[in-house]
Structure formats: structure tokens, C-alpha cells
NUKOL-352183 format. One line per 2 residues: number of its first residue (from 0); their letters; for each residue y, z, x of C-alpha. Coordinates in Angstrom, 1 decimal. Layout:
BEGIN
NUM> A> Y/Z/X  ...
% end
This chain:
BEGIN
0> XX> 0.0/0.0/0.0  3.4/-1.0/1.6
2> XX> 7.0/0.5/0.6  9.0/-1.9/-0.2
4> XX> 13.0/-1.8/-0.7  14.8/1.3/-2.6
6> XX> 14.8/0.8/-6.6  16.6/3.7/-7.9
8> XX> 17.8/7.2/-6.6  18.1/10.0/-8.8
10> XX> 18.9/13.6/-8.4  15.8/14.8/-7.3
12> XX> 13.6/11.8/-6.1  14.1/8.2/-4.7
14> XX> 11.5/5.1/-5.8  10.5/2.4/-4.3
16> XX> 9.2/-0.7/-4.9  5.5/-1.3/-3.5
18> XX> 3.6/-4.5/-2.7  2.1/-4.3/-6.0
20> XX> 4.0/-4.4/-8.7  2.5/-1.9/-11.1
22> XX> 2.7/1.0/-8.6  6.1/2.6/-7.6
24> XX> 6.5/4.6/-4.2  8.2/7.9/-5.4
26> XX> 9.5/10.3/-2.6  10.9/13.8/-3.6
28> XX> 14.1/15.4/-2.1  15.2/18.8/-1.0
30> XX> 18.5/17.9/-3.2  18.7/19.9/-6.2
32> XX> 21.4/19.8/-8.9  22.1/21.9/-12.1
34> XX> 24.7/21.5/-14.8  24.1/18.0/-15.0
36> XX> 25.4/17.5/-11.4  28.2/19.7/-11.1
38> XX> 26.6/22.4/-8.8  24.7/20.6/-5.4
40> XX> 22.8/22.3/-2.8  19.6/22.0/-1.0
42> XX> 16.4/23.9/-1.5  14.5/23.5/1.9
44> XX> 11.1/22.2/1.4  11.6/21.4/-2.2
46> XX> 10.6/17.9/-2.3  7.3/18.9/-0.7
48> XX> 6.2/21.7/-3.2  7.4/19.3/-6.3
50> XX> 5.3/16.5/-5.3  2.2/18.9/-4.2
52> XX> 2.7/20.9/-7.3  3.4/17.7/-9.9
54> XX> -0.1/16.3/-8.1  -2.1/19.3/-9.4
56> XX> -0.6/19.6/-12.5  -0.8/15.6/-12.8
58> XX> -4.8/16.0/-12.4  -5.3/18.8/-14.8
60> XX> -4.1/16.8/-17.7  -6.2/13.8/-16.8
62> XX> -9.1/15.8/-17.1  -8.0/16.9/-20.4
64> XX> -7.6/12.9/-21.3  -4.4/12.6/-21.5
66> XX> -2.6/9.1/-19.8  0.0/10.0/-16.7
68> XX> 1.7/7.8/-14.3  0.1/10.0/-10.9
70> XX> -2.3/8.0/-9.1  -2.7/9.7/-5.4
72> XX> -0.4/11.8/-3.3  0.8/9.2/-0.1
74> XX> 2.1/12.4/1.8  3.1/16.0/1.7
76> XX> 6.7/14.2/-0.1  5.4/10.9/-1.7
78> XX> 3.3/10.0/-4.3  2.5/7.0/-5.7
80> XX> 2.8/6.3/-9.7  2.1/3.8/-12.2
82> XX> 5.6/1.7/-12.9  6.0/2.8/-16.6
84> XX> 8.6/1.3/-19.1  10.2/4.8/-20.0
86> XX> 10.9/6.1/-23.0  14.9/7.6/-22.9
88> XX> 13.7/11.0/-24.6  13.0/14.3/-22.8
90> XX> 10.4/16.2/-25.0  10.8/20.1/-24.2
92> XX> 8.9/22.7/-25.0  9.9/25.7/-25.6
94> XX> 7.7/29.6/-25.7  10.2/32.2/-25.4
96> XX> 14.1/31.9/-25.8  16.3/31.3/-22.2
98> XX> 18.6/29.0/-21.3  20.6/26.8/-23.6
100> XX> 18.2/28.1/-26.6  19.1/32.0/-26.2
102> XX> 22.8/30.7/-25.9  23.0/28.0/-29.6
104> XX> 20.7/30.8/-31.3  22.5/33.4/-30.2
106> XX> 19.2/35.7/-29.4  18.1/37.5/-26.4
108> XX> 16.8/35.6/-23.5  13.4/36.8/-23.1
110> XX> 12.6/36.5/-26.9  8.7/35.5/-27.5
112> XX> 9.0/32.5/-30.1  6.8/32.8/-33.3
114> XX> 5.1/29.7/-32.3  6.2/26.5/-29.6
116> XX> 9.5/24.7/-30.6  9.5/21.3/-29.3
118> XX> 13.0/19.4/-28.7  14.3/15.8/-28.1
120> XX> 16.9/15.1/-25.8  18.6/11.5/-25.1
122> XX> 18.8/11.0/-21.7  22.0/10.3/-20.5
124> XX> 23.7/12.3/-17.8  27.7/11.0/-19.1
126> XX> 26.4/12.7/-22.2  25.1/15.8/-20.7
128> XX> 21.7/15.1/-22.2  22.7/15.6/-26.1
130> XX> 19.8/17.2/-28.3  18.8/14.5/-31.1
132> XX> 15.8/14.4/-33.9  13.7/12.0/-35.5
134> XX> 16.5/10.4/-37.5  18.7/9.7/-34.1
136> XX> 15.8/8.2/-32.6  15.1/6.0/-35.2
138> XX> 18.7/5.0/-36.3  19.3/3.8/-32.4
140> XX> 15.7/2.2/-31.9  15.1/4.7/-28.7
142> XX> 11.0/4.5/-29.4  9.0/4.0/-32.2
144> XX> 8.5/6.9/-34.8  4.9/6.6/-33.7
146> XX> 5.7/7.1/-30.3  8.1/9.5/-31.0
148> XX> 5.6/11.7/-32.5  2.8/11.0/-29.8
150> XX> 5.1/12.5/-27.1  5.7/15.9/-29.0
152> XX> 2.3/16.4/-29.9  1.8/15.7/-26.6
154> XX> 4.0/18.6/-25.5  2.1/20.4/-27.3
156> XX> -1.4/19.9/-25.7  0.5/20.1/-22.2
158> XX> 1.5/23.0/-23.0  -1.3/25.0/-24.0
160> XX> -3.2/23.4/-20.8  0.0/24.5/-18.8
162> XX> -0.6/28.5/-20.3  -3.9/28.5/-19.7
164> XX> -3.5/27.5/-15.8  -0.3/29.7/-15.3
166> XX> -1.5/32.9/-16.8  -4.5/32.9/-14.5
168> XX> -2.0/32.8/-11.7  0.0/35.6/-13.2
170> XX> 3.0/32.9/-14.2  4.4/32.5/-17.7
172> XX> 5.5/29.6/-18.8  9.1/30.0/-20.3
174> XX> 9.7/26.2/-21.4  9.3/22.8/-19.8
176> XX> 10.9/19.1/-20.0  8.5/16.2/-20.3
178> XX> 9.5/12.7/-19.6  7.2/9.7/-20.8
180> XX> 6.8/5.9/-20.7  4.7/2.8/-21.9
182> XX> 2.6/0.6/-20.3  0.1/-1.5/-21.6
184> XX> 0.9/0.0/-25.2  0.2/3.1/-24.2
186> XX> 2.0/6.1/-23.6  1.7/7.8/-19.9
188> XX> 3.4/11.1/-19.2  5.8/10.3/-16.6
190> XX> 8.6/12.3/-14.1  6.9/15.8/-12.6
192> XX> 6.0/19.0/-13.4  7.9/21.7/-11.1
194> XX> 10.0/24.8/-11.0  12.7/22.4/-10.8
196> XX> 11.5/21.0/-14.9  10.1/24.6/-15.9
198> XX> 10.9/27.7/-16.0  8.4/30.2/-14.9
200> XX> 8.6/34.3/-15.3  6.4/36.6/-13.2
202> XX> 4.2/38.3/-15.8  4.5/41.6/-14.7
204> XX> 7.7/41.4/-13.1  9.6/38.8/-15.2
206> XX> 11.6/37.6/-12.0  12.2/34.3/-12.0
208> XX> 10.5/31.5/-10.1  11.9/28.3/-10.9
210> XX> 15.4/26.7/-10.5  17.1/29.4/-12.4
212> XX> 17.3/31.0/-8.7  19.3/27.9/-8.1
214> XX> 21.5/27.9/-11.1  22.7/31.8/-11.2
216> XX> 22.8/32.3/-7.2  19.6/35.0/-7.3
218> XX> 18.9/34.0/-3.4  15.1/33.9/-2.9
220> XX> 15.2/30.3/-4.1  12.4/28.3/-1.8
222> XX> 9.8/31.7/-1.7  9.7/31.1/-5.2
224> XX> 9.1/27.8/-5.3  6.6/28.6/-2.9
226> XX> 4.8/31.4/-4.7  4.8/29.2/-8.1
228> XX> 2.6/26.7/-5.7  0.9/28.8/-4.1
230> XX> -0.7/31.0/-6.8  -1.3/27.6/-8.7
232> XX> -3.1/26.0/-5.9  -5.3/29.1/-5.2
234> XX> -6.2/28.8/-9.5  -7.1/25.3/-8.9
236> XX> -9.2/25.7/-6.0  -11.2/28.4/-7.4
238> X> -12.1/26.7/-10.6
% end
């Protein structure tokens, strides 16, 4: 497999073009970015843990039969995917109440949820990412309603496989964003899966592990992104 020229750069990965057209060449940085780019900084090692973790993750919901766009890890930073046509939704998924979902509910962050909410988002980073429902994606022709409703129940089944990992390594899983895209007429689960798109609580501890270290200035960021993939690699192995 050769690299090929630079497609696209986004905030947290670069992709490249291979030799074959289907596959893309995906390297991960150690940039990271929060409120939709107006904080920047650098998280030593980052791009390494994403890709290792987002590889493991990436495997464990093959197993389970559902379609992703990870085919094999390249190196410790690069990965190569599937090219996917994708879908300009971000499905989250949402356990207990933090973040943008304590503040519009007003509630406590920390609040166990009744049952999994699942969200749409419109990607678009001039818009800040605005939340949308069924109707908005339907109205602007963003997916199909069949699609539409394939990706959340699809958040769904990632998310219960996610729980059932992360609680053996003594993680909970706070909420996540999905991103997916088509290909052949199917629909692949796409982007990564990383402290960087999750947020993740120490069971016993509730500190936090993910890129809310990033956001607040808690310090400690990289030995939690560490941990995260560390006690989730050790899970894996031993299974």
C-alpha cells in the first residue's frame, strides 16, 4: 500500500490518498482542539493512543457484525480505512448528563439517565455543530430516513458493546460521538473511537479520562489518555 498525496486535514487527523482507491491513509495528530477550535494545544502522544485505541474498539464491533471503515493499523499513528461517502450527521450517545446536556437541561452533571438519549448533530464547524432531528434531516436531504434511523440504532448497539468493555476495565462510559458513511449501499461506522470523541469517568473515582482534561485545564491530560488505553488493551488481551 503506497501513501499517496494529502486529501484533507482536519483537527485531529490528516488523510491521504493511497494507490488504491477505496482505502484512505489516515494518520492521527497530537493537535487537539475544543470549542469548535477556539482553544489549541498539544496532547503529547495523542495521535498514537487514538489510532491504537480506535483499532481495538474498531475490531470489537466487527465481531459483533457491525460494518466500519478500519481495516489494519499501518503504524503506531496510521491506519488504513475504507474511503466512505459520509454521512454529515454526528450520532451521540448519551448515559449520564455532562457537557452541553447538563448545561440546555439544566441538571447536575453526573446525572444517571433513565435510559440512553441519542442526538443528531449537523456537522459543520461555522455552525458550531447545531443539534437537528429527523425532520431537519429530512427537510435538507442530509441522509435517508432509513439511514437516518440505522445510524442511531446503531449508537445504540455501540453503546451497549462499549459498556460492557469499559466497565470490565473500571471506565464508564459518559457519552460518545459517532460519525458514519456509505459505501456500496451500506452503512460503515466511520471517524474513531477515543478520549478525544468520549468521555470516560473512573468508576470508583469519577475523575476524568478523556478530553475534558483538555477543555477545563485539570493537568494530567496524556496519563489519562494513557490509562483509558491501557486498561482497555489489558481487557482485550485477556478475553
Amino acid at each position: 500500500m503506497e501513501k499517496l498525496g494529502l486529501r484533507y486535514e482536519g483537527k485531529a487527523k490528516k488523510v491521504y490518498d493511497t494507490d488504491q482507491s477505496e482505502y484512505f491513509w489516515v494518520a492521527y495528530k497530537d493537535d487537539a482542539t475544543a470549542f469548535n477550535g477556539e482553544k489549541k494545544g498539544q496532547i503529547a502522544d495523542k495521535g498514537e493512543v487514538n489510532n491504537q485505541l480506535s483499532a481495538l474498539f474498531f475490531e470489537e464491533i466487527e465481531k459483533a457484525g457491525i460494518l466500519t471503515h478500519y481495516v489494519r493499523l499501518l503504524s503506531d499513528r496510521d491506519m488504513l480505512v475504507r474511503r466512505l461517502d459520509m454521512i454529515p450527521l454526528e450520532v451521540v450517545v448519551r448515559n449520564i448528563a455532562a457537557g452541553s446536556l447538563a448545561k440546555r437541561l439544566g441538571v447536575e452533571e453526573g446525572l444517571v439517565l433513565s435510559q440512553p438519549v441519542v442526538e443528531l448533530y449537523y456537522k459543520d464547524d461555522e455552525l458550531g455543530d447545531p443539534l437537528v432531528n429527523e425532520s431537519h434531516v429530512a427537510a435538507m436531504g442530509w441522509a435517508s430516513m432509513a439511514d437516518a434511523k440505522e445510524i442511531q440504532a446503531l449508537g445504540l448497539k455501540i453503546n451497549e458493546l462499549l459498556q460492557g468493555i469499559l466497565v470490565k476495565a473500571g471506565i464508564q462510559l459518559i457519552d460518545f460521538k459517532l460519525e458514519f458513511g456509505l459505501a456500496n449501499g451500506k452503512v460503515y461506522l466511520g471517524d474513531e473511537i477515543s478520549p478525544d470523541t468520549c468521555r470516560y469517568w473512573d468508576i470508583e473515582t469519577r475523575e476524568k479520562l478523556d478530553k475534558d482534561r483538555f477543555r477545563r485545564d485539570l493537568g494530567g491530560v496524556e496519563e489519562a489518555y494513557q490509562e483509558v488505553f491501557r486498561r482497555v488493551k489489558e481487557v482485550l488481551t485477556q478475553a
